[in-house]
LUMMAR-493681 format. One record per residue: residue in one letter; y negated, z negated, x negated of N, C-alpha, C in turn. Coordinates in steps of 0.1 Angstrom, whole numbers, padded with zeros to 4 digits, always signed. Each point is the difference from the previous one (the first is absolute). Example, Ala and Ser with C-alpha at 12.3 -4.5 7.8 and 13.67 -1.06 7.14 Angstrom:
// residues 2
A+0057-0078-0132-0012+0000+0009-0012+0000-0009S-0011+0007+0004-0011+0000-0009-0011-0008+0008
END
This chain:
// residues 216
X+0012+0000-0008-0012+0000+0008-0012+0000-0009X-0010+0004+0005-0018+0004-0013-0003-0009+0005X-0011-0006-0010-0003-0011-0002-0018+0002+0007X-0002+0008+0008-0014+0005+0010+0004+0000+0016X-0009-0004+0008+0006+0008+0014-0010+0012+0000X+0007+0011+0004-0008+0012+0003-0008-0001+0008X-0007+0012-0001-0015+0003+0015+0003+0013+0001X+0003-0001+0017-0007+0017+0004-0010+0003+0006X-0006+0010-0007-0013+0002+0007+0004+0012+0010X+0005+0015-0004-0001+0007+0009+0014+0003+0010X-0007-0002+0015+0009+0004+0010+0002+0011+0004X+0010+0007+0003+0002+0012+0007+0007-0002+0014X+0003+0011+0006+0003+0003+0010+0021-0007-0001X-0001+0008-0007+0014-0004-0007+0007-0014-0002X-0011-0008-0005+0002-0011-0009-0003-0010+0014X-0008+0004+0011+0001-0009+0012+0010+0004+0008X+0006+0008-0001+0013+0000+0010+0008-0009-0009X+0004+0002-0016+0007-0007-0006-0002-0018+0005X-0013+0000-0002-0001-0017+0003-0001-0004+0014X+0002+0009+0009+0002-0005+0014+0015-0003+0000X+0005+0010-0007+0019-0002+0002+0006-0010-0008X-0008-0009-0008+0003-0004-0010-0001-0016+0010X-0016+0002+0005-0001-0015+0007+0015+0000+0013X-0004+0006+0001+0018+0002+0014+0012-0005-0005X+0002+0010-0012+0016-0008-0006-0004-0012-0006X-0012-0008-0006+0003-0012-0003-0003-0008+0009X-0006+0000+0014-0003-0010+0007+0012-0007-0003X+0013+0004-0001+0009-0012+0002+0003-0006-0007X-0002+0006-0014+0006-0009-0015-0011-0014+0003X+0008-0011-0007-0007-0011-0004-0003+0004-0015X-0010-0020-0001-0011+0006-0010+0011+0000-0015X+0009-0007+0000+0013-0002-0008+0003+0012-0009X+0006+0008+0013+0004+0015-0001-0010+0010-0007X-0016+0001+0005-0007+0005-0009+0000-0007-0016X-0002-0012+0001+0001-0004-0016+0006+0007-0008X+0015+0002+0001+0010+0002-0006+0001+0013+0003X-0009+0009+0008-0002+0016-0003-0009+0003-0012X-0014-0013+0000-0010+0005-0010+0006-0005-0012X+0011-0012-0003+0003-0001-0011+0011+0011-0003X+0005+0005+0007+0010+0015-0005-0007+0014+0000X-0017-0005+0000-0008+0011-0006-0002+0013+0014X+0002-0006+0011-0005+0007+0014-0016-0001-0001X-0010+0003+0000-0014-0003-0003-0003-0002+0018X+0007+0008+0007-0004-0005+0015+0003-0013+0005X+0013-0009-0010+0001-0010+0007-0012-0013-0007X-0010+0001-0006-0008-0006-0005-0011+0007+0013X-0005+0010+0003-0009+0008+0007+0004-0009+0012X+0012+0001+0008+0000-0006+0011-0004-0018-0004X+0005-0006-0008-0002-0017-0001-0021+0001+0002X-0005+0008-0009-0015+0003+0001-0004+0001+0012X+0004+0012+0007-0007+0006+0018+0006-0014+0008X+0011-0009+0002+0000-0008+0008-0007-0016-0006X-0004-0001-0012-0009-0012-0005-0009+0002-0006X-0007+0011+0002-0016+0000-0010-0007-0004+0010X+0001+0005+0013-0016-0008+0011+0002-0014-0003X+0011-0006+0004-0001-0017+0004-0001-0007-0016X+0005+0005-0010-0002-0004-0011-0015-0002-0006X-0004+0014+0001-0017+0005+0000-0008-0007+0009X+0007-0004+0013-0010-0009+0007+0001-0018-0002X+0011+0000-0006+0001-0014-0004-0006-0007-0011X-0003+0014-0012-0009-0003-0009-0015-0004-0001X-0003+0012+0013-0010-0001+0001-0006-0010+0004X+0007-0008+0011-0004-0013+0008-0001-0009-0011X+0008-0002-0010+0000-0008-0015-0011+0001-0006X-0003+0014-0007-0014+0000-0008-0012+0002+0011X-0001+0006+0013-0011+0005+0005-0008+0012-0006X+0006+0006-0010-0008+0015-0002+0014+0010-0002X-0011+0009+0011+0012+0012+0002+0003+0006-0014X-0005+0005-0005+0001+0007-0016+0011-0005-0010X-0009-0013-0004+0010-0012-0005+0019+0002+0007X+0002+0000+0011+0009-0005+0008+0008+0016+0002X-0003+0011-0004+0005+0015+0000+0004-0001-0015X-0009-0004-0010+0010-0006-0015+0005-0005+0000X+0000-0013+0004+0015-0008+0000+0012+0002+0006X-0006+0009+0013+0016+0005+0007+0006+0004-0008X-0010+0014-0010+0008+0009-0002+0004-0006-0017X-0004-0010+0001+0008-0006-0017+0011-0005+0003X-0002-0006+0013+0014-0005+0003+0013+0006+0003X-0002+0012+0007+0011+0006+0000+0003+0012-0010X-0005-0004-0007+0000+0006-0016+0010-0013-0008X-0001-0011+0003+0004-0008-0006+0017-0002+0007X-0001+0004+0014+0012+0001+0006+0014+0009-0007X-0009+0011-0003+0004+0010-0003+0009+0003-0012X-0006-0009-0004+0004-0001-0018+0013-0015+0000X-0004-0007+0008+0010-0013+0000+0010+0008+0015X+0001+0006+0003+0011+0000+0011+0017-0001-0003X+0002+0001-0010+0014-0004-0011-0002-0014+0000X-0005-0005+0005-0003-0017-0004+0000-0007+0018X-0002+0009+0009+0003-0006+0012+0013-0002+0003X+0004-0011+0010+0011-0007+0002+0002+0004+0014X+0007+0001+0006+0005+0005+0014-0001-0014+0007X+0003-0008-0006+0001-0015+0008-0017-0002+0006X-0007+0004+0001-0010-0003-0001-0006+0009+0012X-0008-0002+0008-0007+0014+0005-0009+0008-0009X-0001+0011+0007-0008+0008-0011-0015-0002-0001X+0003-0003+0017-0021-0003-0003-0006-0011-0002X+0009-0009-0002-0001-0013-0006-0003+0000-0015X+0009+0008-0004-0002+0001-0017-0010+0012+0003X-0003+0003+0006-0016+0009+0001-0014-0008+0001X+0001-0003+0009-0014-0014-0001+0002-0006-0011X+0008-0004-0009+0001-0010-0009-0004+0009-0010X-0002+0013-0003-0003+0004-0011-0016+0002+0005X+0000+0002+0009-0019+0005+0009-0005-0012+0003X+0007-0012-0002-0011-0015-0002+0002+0000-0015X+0007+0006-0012-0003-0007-0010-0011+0006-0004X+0001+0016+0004-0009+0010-0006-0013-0005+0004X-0003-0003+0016-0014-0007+0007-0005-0010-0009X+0007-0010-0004-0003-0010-0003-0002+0003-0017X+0004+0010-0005-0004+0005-0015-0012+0001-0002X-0006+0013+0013-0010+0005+0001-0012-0011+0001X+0005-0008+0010-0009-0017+0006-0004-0005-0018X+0009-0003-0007-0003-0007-0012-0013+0007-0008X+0004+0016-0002-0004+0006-0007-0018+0006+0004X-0001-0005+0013-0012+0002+0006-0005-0012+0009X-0002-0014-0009-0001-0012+0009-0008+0000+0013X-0012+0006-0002-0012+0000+0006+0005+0008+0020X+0013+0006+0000+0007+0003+0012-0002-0009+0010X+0002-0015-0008+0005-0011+0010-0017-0010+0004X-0002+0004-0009-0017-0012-0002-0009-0001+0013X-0002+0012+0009-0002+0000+0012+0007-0004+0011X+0013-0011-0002+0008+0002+0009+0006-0011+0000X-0003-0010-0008+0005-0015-0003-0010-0007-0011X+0002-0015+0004-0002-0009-0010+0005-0010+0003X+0005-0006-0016+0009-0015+0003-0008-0011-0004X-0002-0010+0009-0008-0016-0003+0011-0004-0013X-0007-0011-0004+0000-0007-0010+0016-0012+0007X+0001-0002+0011+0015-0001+0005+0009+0011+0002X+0000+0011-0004+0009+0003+0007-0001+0015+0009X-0007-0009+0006-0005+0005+0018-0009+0013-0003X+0007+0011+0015-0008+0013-0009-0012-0001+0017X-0014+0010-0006-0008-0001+0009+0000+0014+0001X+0001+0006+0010-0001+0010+0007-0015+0005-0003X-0002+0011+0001-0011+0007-0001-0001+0009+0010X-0008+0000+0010+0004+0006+0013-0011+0008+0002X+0006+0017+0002-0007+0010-0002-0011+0000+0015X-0006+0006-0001-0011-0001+0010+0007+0014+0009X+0011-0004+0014+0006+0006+0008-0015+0013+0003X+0005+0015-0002-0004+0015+0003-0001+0003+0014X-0004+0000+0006+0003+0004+0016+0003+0019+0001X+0012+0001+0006+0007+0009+0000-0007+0016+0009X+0001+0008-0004-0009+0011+0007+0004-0002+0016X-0005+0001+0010-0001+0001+0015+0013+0009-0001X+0002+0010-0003+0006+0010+0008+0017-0003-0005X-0002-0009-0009+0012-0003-0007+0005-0019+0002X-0010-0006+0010+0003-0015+0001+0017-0003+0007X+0005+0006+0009+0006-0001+0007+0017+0005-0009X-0003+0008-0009+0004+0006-0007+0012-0009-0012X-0011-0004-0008-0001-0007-0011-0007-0012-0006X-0007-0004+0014-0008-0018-0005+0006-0008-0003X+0014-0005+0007+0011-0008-0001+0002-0001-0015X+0008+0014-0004+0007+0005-0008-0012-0007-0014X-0006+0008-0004-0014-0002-0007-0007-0018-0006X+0001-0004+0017-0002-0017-0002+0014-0003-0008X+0015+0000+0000+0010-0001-0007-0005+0000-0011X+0000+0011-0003-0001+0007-0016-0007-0007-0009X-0015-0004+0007-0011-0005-0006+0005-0016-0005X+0005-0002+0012+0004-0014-0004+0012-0003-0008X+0010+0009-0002+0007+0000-0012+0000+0002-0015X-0012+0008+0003-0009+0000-0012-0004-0011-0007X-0006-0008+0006-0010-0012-0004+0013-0008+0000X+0016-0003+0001+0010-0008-0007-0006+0006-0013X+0008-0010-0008+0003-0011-0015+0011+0014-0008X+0001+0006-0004+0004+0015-0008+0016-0010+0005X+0005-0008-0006+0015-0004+0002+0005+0000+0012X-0008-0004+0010+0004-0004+0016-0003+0016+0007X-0009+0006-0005-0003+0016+0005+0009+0008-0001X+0007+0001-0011+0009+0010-0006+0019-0006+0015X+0001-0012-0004+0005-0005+0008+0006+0002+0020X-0017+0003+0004-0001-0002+0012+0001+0018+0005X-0003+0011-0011+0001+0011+0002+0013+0007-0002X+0011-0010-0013+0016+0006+0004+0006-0009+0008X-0005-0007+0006+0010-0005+0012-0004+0004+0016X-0014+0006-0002-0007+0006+0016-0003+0013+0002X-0003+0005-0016-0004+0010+0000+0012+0010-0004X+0008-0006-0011+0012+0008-0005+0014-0003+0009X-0004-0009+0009+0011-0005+0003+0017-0010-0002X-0009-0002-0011+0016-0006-0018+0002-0014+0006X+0013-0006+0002+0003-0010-0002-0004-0013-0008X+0006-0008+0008-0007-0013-0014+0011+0001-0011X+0008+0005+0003+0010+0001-0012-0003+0010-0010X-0006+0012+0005-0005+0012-0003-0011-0003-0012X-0008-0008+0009-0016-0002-0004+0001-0006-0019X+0013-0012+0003+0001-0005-0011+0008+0006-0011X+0006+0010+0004+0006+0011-0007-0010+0006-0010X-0016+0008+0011-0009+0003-0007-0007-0004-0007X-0007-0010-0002-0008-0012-0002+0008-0011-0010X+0012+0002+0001+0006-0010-0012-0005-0016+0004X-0004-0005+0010-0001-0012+0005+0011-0006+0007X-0001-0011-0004+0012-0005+0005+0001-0002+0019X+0006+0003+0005+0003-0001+0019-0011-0008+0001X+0004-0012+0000-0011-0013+0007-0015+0001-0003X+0002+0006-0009-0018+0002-0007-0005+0012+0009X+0007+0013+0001-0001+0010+0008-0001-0005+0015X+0004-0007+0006+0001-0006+0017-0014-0008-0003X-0004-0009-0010-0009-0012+0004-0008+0011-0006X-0011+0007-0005-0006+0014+0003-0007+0002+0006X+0011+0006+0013+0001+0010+0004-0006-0008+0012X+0007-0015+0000-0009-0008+0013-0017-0006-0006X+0002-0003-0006-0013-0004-0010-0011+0016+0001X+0007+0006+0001-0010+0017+0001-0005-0001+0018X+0009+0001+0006+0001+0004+0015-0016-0012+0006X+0009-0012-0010-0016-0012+0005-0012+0004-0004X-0001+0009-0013-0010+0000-0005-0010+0011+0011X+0013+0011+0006-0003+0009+0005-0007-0004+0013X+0003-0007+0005-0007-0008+0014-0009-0010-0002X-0004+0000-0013-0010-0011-0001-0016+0009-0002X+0006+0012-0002-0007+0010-0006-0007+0011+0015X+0008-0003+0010+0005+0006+0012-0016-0010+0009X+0006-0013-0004-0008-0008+0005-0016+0004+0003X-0005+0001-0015-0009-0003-0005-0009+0015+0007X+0011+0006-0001-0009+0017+0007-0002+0001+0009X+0007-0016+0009-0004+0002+0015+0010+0001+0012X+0014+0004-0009+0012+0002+0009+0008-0010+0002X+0000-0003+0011+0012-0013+0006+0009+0004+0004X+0006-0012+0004+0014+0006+0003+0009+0004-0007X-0001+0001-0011+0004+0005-0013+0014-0005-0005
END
């Protein structure tokens, strides 16, 4: 297997009947079955693992750092990095589990290497205790309230979580991952991943509060 993932740039007429017939016969393979096509040098079975996890991956990053640009490099490091270690994946394992686990280490690479990501978005007292920094809520275009204000007030407010408790609250609501999953990703031990994840949800309604929303 080459040690690059390819890029194509140009489509033909041809080359999209190929990839329509291509999505059809694999709808049924699992993600297993592709692995062990791209490690026996199939370059489609790496192409399909990409077309069914670059959105949620790419959008998972993004909710991490907050810049789109940033978060289109890191996807695409990461499954660069996939690519090259897939001889090193375990079948015991799910696949997209050991996929977030390479796309949180890569995020949190990126986090180190560009502190100032997080600086708007937390600070820790002198206990411990983190204080929220609470963005001044946007009011949503009219023609779009009904739409997306819900959605939007979410976001915002997951935002202004603590980078540990954020990352957290978006693969278990957003990604939908297990707590068993989560601590797969994250290398935290269970208990720490659950007391979190409730410690987030508080923070999140305290935050809910403050904007005005009850009920909460």
């Amino acid at each position: 297997m080459g040690n690059n993932v390819h890029h194509y740039g140009v489509v033909t007429l041809d080359s999209m009947a190929s990839a329509t017939l291509a999505l059809k016969n694999s709808a049924g393979v699992t993600d297993v079955e592709l692995v062990a096509k791209a490690i026996a040098g199939r370059e489609d079975g790496f192409e399909e693992l990409v077309r069914r996890y670059q959105r949620p991956i790419t959008g998972y990053i993004f909710r991490m750092l907050g810049d789109y640009d940033s978060a289109l490099d890191v996807s695409q490091e990461t499954f660069i990095k996939v690519y090259n270690s897939l001889s090193k994946y375990s079948s015991e394992y799910k696949f997209s589990t050991w996929l977030y686990r390479i796309a949180h280490n890569a995020a949190i690479d990126h986090i180190r290497r560009n502190p100032a990501v997080q600086q708007s978005i937390e600070t820790e007292s002198a206990d411990g205790t983190y204080q929220l920094q609470l963005e001044s809520p946007n009011p949503s275009p009219e023609k779009d309230r009904e739409r997306s204000e819900w959605r939007v007030e979410i976001n915002n407010v997951v935002k202004c979580l603590p980078a540990a408790y954020r990352e957290l609250i978006l693969l278990r609501h957003s990604q939908d991952l297990s707590y068993d999953e989560i601590a797969l990703v994250t290398g935290l031990p269970l208990g720490t991943v659950k007391n979190r994840l409730f410690r987030a949800r508080e923070m999140m309604r305290e935050i809910f509060v403050e904007r005005g929303f009850t009920g909460i």
